[in-house]
C-alpha positions as a Markdown table, in Angstrom:
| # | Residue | x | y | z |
|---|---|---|---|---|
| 1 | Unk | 0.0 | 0.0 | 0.0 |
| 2 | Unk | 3.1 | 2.4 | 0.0 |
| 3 | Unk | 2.5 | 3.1 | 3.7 |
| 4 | Unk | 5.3 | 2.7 | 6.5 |
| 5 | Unk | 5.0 | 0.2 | 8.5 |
| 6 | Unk | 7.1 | -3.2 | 10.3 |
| 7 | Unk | 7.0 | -6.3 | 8.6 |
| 8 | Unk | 6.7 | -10.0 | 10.9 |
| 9 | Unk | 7.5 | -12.6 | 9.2 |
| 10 | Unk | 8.3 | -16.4 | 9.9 |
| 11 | Unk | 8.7 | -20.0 | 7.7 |
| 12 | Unk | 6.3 | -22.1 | 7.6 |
| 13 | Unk | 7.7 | -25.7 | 7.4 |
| 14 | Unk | 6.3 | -28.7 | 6.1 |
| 15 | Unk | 6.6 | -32.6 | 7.5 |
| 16 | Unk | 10.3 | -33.0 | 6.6 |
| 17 | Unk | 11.5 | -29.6 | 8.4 |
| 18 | Unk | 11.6 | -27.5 | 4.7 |
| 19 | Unk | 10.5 | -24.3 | 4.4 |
| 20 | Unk | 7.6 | -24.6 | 2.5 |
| 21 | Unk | 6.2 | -20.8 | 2.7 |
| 22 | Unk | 6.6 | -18.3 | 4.4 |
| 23 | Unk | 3.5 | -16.1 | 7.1 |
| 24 | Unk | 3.7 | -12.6 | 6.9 |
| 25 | Unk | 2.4 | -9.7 | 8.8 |
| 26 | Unk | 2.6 | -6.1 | 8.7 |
| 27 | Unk | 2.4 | -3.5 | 11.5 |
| 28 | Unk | 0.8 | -0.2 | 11.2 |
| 29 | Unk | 4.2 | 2.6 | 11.9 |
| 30 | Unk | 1.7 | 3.5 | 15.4 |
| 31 | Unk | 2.2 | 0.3 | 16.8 |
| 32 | Unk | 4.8 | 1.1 | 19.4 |
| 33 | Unk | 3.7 | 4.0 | 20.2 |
| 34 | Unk | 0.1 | 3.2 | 21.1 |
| 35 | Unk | 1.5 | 0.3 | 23.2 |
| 36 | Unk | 3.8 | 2.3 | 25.3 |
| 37 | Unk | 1.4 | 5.1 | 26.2 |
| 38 | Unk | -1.5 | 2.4 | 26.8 |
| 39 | Unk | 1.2 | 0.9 | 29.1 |
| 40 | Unk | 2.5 | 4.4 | 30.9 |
| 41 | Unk | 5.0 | 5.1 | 29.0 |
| 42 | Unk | 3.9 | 8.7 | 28.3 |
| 43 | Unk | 6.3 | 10.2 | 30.8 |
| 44 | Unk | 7.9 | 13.1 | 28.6 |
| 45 | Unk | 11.5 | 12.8 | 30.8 |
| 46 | Unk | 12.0 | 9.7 | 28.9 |
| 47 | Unk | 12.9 | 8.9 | 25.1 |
| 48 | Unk | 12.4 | 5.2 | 24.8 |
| 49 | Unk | 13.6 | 3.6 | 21.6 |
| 50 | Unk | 13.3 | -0.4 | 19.8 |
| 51 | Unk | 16.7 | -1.0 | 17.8 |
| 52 | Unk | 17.5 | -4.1 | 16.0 |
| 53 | Unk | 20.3 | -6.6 | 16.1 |
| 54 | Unk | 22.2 | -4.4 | 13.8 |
| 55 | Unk | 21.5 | -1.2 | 16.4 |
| 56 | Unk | 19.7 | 0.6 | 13.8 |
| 57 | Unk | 16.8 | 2.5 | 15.5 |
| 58 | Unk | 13.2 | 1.0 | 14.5 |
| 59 | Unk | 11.2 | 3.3 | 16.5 |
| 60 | Unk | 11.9 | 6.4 | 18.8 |
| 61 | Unk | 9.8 | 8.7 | 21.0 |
| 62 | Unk | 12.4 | 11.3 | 20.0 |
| 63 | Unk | 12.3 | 13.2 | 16.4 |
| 64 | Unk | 15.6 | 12.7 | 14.6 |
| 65 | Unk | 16.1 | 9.4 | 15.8 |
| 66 | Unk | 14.3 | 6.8 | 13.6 |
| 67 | Unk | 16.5 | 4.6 | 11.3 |
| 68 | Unk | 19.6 | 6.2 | 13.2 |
| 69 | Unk | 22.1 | 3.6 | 13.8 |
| 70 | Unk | 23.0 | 3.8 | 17.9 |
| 71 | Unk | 26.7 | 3.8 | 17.0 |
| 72 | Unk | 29.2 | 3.5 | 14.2 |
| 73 | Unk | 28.9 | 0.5 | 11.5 |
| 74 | Unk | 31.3 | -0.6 | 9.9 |
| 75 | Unk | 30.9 | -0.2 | 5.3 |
| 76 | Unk | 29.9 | -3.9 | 4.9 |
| 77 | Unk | 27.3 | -4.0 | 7.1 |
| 78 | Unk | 25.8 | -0.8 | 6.0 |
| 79 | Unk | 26.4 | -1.5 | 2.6 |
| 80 | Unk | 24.5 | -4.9 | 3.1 |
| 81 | Unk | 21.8 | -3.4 | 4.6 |
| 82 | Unk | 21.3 | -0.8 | 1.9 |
| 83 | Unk | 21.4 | -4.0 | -0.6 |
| 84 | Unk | 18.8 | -5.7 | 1.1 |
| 85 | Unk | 16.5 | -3.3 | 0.5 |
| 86 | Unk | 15.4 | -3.2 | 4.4 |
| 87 | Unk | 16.0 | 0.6 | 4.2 |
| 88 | Unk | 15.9 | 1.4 | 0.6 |
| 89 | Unk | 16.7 | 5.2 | -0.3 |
| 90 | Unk | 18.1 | 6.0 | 3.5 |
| 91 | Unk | 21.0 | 7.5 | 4.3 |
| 92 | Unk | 21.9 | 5.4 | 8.0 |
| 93 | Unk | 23.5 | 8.2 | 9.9 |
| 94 | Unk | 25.1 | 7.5 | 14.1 |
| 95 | Unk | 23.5 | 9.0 | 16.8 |
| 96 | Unk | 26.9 | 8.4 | 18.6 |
| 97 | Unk | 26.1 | 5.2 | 21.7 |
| 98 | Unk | 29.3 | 3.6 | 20.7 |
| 99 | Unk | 29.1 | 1.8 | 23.8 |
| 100 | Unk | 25.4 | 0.6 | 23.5 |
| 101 | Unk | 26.4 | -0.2 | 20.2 |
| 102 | Unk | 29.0 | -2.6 | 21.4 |
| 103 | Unk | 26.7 | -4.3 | 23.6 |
| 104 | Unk | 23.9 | -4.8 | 20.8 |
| 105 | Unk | 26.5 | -6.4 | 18.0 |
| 106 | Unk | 27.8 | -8.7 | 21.1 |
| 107 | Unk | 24.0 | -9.5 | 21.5 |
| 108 | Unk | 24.3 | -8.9 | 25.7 |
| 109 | Unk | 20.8 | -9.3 | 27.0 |
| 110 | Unk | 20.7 | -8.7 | 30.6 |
| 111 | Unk | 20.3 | -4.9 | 31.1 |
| 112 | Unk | 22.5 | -2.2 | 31.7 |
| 113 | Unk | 23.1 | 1.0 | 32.3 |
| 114 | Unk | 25.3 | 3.9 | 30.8 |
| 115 | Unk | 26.0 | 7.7 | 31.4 |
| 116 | Unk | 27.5 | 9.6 | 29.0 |
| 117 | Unk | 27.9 | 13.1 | 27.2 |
| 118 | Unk | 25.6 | 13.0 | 24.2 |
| 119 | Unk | 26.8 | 14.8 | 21.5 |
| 120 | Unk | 24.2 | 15.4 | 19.3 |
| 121 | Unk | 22.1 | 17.7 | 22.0 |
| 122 | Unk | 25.2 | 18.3 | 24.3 |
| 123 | Unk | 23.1 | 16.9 | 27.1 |
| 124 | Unk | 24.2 | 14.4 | 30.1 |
| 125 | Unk | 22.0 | 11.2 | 29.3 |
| 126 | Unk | 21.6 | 7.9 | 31.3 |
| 127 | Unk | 20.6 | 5.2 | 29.1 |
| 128 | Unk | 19.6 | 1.5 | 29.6 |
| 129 | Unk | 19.1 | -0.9 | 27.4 |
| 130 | Unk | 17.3 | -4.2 | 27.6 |
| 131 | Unk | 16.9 | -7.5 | 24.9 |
| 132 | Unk | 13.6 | -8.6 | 24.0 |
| 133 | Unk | 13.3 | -12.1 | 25.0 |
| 134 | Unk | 14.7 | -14.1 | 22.1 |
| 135 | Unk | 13.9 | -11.9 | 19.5 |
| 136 | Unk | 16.8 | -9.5 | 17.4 |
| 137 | Unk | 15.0 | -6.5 | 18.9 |
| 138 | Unk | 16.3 | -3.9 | 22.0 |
| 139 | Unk | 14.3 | -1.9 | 24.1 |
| 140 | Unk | 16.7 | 1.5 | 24.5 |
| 141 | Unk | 15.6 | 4.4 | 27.2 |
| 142 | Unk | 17.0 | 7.8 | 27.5 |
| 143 | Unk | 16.9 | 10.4 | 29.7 |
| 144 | Unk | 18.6 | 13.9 | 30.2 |
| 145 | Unk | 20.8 | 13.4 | 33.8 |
| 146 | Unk | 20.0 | 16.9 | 34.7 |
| 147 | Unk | 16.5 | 16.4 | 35.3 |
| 148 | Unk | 16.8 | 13.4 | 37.6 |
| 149 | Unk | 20.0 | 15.5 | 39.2 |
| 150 | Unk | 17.7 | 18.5 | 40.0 |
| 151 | Unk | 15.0 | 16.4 | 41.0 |
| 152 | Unk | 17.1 | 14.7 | 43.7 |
| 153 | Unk | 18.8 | 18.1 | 44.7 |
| 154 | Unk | 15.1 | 19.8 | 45.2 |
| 155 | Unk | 14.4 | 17.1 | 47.3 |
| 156 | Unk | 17.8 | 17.5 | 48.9 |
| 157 | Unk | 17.0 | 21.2 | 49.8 |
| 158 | Unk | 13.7 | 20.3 | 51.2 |
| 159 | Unk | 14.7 | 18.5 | 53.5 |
| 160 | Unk | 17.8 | 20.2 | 54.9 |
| 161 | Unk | 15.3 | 23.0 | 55.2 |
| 162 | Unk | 12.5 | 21.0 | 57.3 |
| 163 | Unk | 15.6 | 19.7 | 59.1 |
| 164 | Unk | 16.6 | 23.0 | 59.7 |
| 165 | Unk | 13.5 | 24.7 | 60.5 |
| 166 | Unk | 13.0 | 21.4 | 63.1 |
| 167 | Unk | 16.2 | 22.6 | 65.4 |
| 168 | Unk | 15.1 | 25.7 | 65.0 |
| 169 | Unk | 12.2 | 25.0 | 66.4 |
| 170 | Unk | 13.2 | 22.6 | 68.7 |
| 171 | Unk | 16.0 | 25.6 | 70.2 |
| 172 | Unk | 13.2 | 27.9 | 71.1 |
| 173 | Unk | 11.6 | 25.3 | 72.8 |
| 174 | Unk | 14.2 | 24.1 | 75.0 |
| 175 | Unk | 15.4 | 27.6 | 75.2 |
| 176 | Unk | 11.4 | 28.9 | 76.8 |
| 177 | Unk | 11.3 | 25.6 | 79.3 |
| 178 | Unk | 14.7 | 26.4 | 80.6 |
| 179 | Unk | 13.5 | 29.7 | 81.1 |
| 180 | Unk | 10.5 | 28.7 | 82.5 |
| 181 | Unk | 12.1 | 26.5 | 85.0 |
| 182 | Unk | 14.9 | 28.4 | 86.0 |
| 183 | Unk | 12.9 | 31.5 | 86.6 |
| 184 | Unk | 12.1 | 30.9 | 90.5 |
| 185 | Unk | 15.8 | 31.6 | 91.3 |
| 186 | Unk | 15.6 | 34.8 | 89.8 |
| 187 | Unk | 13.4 | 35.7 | 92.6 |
C-alpha cells in the first residue's frame, strides 16, 4: 500500500522440516507507540527507543532518531543493509552510543546501564538498554541526567530546610522551658 510500516515474518515448514512458505504480517508505523502510552509510558523525561540486532533505531519517541544507527557501522554492514532493500533510499547516519552499540552487536541481554555526554544535543544522558526475549530486537531508554539530578537536589534542599527549621524550632523550645524553670531563682 506504499505506507510505512514493520513487517513479521516467519517460515512455515512442512513434514520434513523445509520451508515450505513463508507467514507474513505487517504492523501499522503507530504500533509502538500506542503500546507504550497504553502501558504508561507517556512520561515526557523519557525517550524510549526499539533497535535491532544491527542497532539501527526502529522506533523512537524522540524526532531525529528513527533509522539512526546507535553507533558506528562498519561499510559492509551498512552496505549490506542498503542491498537488502530493508531501508531502501536511506542514508543510515550514528546517533553516537558507541558503547550501546558494542553491547547490541555482542547480543548482551541482561540490562545495563550507561552515562554519558551525548553529542548530538550536548546533554548528560543515562541510558539502559534491555533485549527482548529471544527476539533480534532492543528496548533502548533515555533520559537527560540533569533532570533526575535537580529532582534529587530539590528534594535534597527540602529537606535540609524541614531539618533546619526542626532545630530551629526545637532551640526555642528548649530555650522557653529552661527559662521557664529556672525562673524561681531569679526571685
Amino acid at each position: 500500500d506504499g505506507k510505512f510500516g514493520y513487517f513479521i515474518t516467519h517460515p512455515i515448514k512442512n513434514n520434513n522440516g523445509d520451508i515450505a512458505g513463508v507467514a507474513m504480517v505487517k504492523l501499522e508505523s503507530n504500533i509502538f507507540s500506542d503500546v507504550l502510552d497504553a502501558g504508561g509510558g507517556e512520561d515526557e523525561k523519557l525517550n524510549i527507543m526499539l533497535a535491532d540486532s544491527h542497532g539501527i533505531i526502529l522506533f523512537s519517541k524522540k524526532d531525529g532518531r528513527l533509522f539512526k544507527s546507535l553507533g558506528s557501522m562498519d561499510e559492509k554492514l551498512k552496505n549490506d543493509l542498503m542491498e537488502s532493500n530493508h531501508f531502501a533510499g536511506l542514508e543510515i547516519g550514528s546517533i553516537q552510543y558507541e558503547a550501546v552499540q558494542e553491547k547490541i552487536n555482542n547480543n548482551i541481554s541482561e540490562s545495563q546501564v550507561f552515562e554519558f555526554a551525548d553529542e548530538a544535543d550536548g546533554e548528560e544522558e543515562i541510558l539502559s538498554f534491555k533485549k527482548v526475549g529471544d527476539y533480534p530486537l532492543f528496548v533502548v531508554v533515555e533520559t537527560d541526567k540533569e533532570e533526575h539530578v535537580g529532582d534529587a537536589i530539590r528534594i535534597a534542599m527540602f529537606l535540609s530546610l524541614l531539618v533546619g527549621l526542626s532545630a530551629f524550632a526545637a532551640g526555642i523550645i528548649i530555650y522557653i522551658f529552661i527559662n521557664h524553670q529556672l525562673s524561681p531563682l531569679d526571685k
